[in-house]
C-alpha positions in Angstrom: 47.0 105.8 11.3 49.4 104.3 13.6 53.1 103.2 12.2 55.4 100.9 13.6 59.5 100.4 12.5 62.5 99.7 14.2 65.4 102.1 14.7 68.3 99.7 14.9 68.0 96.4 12.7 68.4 93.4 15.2 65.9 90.9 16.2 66.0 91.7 20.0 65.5 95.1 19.1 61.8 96.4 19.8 59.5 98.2 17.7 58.5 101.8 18.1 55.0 103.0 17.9 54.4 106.4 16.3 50.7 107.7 16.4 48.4 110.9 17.1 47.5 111.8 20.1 43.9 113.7 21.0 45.4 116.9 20.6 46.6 116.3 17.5 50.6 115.7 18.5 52.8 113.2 17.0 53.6 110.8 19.5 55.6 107.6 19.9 56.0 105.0 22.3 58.2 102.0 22.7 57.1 98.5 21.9 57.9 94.8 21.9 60.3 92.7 19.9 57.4 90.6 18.5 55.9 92.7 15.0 52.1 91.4 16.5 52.1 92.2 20.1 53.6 95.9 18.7 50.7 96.3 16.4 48.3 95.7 18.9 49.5 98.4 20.9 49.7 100.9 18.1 45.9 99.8 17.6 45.1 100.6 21.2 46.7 103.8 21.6 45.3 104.9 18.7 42.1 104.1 19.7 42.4 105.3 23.1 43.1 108.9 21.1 39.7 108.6 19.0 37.8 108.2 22.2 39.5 111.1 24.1 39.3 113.1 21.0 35.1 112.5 20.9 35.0 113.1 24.5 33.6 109.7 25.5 37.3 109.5 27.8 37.6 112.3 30.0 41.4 113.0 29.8 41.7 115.0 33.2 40.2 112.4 34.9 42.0 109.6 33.4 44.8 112.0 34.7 43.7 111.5 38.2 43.6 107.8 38.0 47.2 108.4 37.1 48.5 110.3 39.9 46.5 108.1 42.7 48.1 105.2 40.9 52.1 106.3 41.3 54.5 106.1 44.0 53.6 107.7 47.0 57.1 109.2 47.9 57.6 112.1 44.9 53.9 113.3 46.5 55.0 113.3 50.0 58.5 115.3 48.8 56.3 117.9 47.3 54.2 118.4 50.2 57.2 119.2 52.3 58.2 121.4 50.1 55.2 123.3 50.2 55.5 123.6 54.2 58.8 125.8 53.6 56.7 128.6 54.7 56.3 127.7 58.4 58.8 126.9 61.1 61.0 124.2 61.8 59.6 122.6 64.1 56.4 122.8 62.7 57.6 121.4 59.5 59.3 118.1 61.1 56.2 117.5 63.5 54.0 117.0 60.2 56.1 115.4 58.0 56.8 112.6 61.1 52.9 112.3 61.5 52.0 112.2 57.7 55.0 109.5 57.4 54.3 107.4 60.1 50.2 107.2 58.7 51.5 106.0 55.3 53.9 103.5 57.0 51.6 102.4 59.5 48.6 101.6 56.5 51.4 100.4 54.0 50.4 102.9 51.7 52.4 102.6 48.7 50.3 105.4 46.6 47.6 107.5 47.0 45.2 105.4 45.9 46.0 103.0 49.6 45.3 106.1 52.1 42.0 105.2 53.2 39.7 105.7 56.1 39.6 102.1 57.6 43.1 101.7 57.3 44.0 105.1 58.6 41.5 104.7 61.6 42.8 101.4 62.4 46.2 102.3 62.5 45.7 105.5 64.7 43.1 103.0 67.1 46.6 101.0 67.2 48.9 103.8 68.5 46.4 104.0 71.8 46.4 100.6 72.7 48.9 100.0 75.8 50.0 101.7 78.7 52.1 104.0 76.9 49.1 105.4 74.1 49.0 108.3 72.9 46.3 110.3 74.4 43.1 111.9 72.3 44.7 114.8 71.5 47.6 113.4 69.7 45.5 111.6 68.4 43.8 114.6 66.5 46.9 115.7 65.5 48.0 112.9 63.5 44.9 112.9 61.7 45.6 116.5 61.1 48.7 116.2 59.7 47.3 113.8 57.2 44.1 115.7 56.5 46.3 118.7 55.8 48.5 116.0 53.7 45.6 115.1 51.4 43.5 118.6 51.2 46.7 119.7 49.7 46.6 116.5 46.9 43.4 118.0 46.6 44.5 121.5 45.5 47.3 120.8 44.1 44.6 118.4 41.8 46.4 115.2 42.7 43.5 114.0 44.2 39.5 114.5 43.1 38.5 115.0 47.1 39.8 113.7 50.3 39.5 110.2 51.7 39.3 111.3 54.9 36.9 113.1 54.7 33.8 112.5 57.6 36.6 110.7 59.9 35.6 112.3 63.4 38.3 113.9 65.9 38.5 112.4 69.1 36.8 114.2 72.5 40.6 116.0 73.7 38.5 117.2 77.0 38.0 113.5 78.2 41.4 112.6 78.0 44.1 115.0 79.6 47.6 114.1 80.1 49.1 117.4 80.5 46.9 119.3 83.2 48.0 122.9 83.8 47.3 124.6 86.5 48.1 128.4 87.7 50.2 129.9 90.3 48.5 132.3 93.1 49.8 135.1 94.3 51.7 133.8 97.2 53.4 131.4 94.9 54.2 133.1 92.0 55.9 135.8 94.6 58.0 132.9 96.0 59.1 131.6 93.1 60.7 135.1 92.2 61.9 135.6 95.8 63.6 131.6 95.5 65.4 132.4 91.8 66.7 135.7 92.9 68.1 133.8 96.1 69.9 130.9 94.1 73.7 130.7 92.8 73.4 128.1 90.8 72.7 128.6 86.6 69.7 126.7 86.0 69.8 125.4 81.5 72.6 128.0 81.8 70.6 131.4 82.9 71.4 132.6 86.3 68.9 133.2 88.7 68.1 137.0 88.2 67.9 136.3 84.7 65.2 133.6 85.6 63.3 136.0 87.5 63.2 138.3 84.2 62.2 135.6 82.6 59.1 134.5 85.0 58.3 138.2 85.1 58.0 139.2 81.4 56.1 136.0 80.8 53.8 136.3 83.4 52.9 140.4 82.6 52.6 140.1 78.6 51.4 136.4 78.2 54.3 135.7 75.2 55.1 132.0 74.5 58.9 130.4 74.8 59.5 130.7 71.6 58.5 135.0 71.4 60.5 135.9 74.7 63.1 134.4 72.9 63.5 136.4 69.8 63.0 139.8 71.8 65.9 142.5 71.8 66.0 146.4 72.7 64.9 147.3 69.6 61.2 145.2 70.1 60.1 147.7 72.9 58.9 150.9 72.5 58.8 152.8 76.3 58.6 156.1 75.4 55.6 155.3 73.7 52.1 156.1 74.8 50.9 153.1 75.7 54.7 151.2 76.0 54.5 148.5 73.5 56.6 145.4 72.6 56.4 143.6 69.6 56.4 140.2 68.2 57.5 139.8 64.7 55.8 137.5 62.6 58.6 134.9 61.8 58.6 134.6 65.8 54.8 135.0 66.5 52.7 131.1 66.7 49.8 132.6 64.3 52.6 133.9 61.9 51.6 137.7 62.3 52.9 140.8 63.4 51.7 141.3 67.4 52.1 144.6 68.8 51.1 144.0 72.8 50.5 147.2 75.4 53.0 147.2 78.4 52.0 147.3 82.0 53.7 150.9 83.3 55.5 148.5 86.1 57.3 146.6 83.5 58.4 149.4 81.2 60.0 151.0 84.9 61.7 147.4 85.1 62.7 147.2 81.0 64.4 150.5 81.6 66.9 148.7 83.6 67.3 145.8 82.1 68.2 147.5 78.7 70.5 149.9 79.6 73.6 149.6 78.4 72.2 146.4 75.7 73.0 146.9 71.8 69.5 146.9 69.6 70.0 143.6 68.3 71.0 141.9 71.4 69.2 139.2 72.8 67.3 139.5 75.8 67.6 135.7 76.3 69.8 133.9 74.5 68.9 130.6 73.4 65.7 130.4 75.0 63.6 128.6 72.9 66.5 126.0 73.3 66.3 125.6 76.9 63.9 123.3 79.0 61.9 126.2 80.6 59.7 124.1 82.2 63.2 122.2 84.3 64.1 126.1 85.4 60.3 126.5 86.9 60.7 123.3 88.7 63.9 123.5 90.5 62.4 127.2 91.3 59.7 126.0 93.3 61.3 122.7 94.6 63.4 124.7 96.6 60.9 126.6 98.5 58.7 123.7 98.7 56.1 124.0 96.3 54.8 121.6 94.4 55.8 121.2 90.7 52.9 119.0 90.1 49.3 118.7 92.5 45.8 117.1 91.7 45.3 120.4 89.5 47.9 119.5 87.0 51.5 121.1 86.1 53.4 124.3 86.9 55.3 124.4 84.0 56.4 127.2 82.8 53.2 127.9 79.9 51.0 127.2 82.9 53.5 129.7 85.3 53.3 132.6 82.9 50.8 132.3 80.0 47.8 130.7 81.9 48.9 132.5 85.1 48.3 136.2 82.9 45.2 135.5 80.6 43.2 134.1 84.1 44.8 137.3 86.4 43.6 140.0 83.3 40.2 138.0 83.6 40.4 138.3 87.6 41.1 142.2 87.8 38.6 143.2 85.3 39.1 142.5 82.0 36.3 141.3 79.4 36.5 138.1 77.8 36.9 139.4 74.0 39.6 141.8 75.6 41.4 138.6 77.0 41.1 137.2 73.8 42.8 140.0 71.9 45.8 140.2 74.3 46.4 136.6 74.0 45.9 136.3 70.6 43.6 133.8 70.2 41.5 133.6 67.2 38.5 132.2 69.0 36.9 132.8 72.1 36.9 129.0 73.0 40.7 128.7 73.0 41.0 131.5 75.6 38.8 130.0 77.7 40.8 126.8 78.4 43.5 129.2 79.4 41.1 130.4 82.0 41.3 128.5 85.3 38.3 130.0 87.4 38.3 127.9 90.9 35.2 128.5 93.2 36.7 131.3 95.5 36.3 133.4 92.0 32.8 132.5 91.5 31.7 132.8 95.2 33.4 136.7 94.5 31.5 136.9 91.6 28.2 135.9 92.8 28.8 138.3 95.8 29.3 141.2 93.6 25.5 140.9 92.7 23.4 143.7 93.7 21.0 142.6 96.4 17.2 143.4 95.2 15.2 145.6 98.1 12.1 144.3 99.5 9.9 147.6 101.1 10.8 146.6 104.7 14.5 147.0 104.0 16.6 149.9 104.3 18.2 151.6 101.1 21.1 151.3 102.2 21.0 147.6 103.5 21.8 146.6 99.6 25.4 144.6 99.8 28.5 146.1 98.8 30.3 144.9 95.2 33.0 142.2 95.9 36.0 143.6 94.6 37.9 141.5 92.2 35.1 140.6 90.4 35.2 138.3 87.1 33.2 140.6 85.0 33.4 143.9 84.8 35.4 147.1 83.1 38.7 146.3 81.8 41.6 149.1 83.2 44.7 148.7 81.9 47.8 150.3 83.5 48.7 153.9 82.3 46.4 157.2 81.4 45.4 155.9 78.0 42.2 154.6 77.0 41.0 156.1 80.6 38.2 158.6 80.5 38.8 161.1 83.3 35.5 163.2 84.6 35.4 167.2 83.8 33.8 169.6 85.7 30.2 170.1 85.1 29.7 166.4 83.1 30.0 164.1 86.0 26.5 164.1 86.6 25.5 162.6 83.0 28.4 160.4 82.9 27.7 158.4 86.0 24.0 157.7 84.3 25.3 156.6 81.3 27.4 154.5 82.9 24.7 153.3 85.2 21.8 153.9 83.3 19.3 151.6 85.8 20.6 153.5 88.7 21.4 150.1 90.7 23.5 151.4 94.2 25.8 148.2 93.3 26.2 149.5 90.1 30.6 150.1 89.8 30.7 150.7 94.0 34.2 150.0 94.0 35.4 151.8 90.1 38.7 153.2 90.8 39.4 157.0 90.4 41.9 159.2 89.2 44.9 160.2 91.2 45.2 163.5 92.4 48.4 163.7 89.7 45.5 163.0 86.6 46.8 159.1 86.3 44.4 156.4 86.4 45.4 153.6 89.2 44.9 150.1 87.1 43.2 147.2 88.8 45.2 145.7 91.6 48.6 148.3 91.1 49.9 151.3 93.2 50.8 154.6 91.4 54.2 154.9 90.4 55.7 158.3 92.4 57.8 160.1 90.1 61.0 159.3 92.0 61.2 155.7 91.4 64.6 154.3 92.5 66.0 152.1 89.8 67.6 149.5 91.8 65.1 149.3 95.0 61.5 149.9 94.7 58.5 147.4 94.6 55.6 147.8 92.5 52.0 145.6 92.3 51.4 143.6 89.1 47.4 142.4 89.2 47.7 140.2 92.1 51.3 139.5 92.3 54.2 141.8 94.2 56.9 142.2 92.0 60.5 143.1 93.6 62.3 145.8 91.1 65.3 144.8 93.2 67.8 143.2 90.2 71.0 143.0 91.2 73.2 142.6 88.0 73.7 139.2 86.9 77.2 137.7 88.0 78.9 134.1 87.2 77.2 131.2 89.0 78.3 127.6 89.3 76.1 125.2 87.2 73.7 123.5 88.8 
């Protein structure tokens, strides 16, 4: 039975109510001045207690109601706490999203995120010149999903509102084309950074061309090249290696990626004399990368932008090396494992496969033999083709022919006995090393400071003069 007194005598002071809740606890709760309005609540809380107690009120969901029904803010704190995990930028990029959605539907608790005012709010933000394009788009309602799946966990929420709300098509509306850099210009832009004395976002222009040429021959983001030091590379190693730790790494894991043999001659330069723990870069991850590539190839006339799209410096390195390892050889699901994608799809929008590459890989077909024709009238392979074996630089994971086995190897590797079966497969050297796709064997004495060696496609001056002092630009 429900009580009611006052703890101070006074006629503006209230009454408190002290009852029993469903679990059997003594609990009390403050009342009104008025002796009947105080009653009545000590009637209703008590019954409320009966009926929870019976099970005819479910008291985790009367919890729920609860939590949809209070202030918005504490929630949104607690999310953000929960983010602590990933990085910075990361962390600000949601939290602006998932604020700007509650602003924009004036959501002043849970219960007010809901899909019509969510969806009419996000239609808003693409109305005008100036919209935000499909993909942001998607990201916003990302940020918010994440947002509310996490209200769901952390049982704040019975299930997301959102739920059903589709993504927008991001392959219908591009604003940020990327396209890749041939041969010819990729060597230029080297050739025009190695010629410049001006500091462009405060790296010189031999430092540049380190910059272009370890992101074009491993495929590593900004933000990796940035955190790499002496200690990350291993070139004594067989295969050379460089890792990415997982604080640095996009996917938040521990990459180990193989080294072409060209580089690792280049790396032994560039380190010598550099403490463990000194970085490569400095501040790169700070600096407007894509500014550096576009001064680069201003000045020897190329384009920064063309109907294709950009030559940043993602499109200049990243997308330049995931097509080129498709281009020399390499199999899809081995282009998705050096670039670290999780799905197939992903790597494939990295790919930028013009028709010159198909008309090479449609030559590469065998030509089927009517009786009239010759043998030997079937056409040659078309090197360079898109699909094939996959040869990375150095003697390991190369299977090198013994005496007396060559025989059955060839017709397990050709088991149909097709003549344009692997015309063109590279062989060993006479020294027992493998020559990749596209690169010239090393010769033993390889001069440090002069010598040239052939990356896929691309000609790659070792010539790096030691960076000096340069006027800003």
């Amino acid at each position: 039975m429900a009580s009611i007194f006052k703890r101070r005598k006074g006629k503006n002071e209230p009454y408190t109510v002290q009852y029993v809740d469903h679990l059997g606890k003594r609990r009390t709760a403050q009342g009104f001045t008025d002796k009947g309005l105080t009653e009545q609540l000590a009637a209703k809380l008590e019954t409320e207690a009966r009926l929870r107690k019976s099970g005819l009120v479910d008291a985790e969901q009367e919890a729920y109601v609860q939590q949809k029904l209070s202030p918005i803010e504490p929630h949104l704190a607690a999310f953000e706490e929960s983010l602590a995990d990933n990085s910075p930028k990361h962390v600000r990029l949601t939290m602006t999203r998932v604020r700007s959605v509650v602003a924009g539907c004036n959501a002043a608790k849970l219960a007010d995120i809901k899909t019509e005012p969510v969806q009419a709010f996000l239609r808003s933000l693409r109305k005008g010149e100036n919209g935000i394009g499909h993909r942001t788009y998607n990201h916003y309602l990302q940020a918010v999903d994440s947002f509310l799946n996490w209200c769901v966990t952390t049982k704040r929420l019975l299930a997301n509102p959102l739920i059903g709300l589709e993504r927008l098509n991001a392959a219908t509306d591009v604003r940020h084309q990327r396209r890749t850099l041939t041969a010819s210009e990729f060597n230029q832009l080297l050739q025009s950074a190695r010629s410049s004395r001006k500091c462009i976002q405060r790296f010189s222009g031999e430092q540049r061309a380190r910059i272009y040429i370890l992101s074009y021959m491993t495929g590593l983001r900004k933000n990796e090249l940035a955190s790499l030091m002496p200690r990350s590379f291993r070139l004594d190693a067989a295969p050379a290696t460089v890792t990415v730790e997982a604080a640095f790494s996009k996917h938040r894991r521990k990459d180990v990626l193989p080294l072409h043999p060209a580089l690792v001659a280049m790396l032994r330069e560039w380190l010598a004399g550099m403490a463990d723990s000194e970085k490569l870069f400095p501040k790169l991850d700070r600096r407007k990368t894509w500014f550096m590539v576009k001064r680069d190839l201003e000045r020897v006339g190329i384009p920064y932008e063309t109907a294709d799209g950009f030559a940043d410096f993602h499109a200049a390195g990243r997308h330049t090396h995931i097509t080129e390892l498709l281009r020399n050889g390499a199999t899809l699901p081995e282009a998705k494992e050096l670039a670290r994608h999780s799905d197939v799809k992903m790597t494939m929008k990295y790919t930028h496969i013009g028709i010159n590459d198909q008309a090479r890989a449609v030559a590469a077909l065998p030509v089927p033999q009517t009786a009239s024709e010759p043998a030997s009238s079937a056409a040659p392979a078309a090197n360079g083709a898109l699909h094939g074996r996959c040869i990375l630089g150095g003697s390991e994971g190369h299977s090198v022919s013994s005496p007396g086995v060559e025989g059955s190897d060839q017709k397990r590797q050709n088991p149909c006995g097709c003549k344009g079966f692997d015309k063109d497969r590279r062989q060993s050297s006479s020294t027992g090393k493998l020559e990749a796709a596209g690169i010239e064997p090393a010769s033993r004495n390889v001069s440090a400071k002069a010598s040239t060696c052939v990356a896929g496609s691309f000609t790659l001056s070792l010539s790096s003069p030691q960076p000096a002092g340069c006027p800003s630009s």
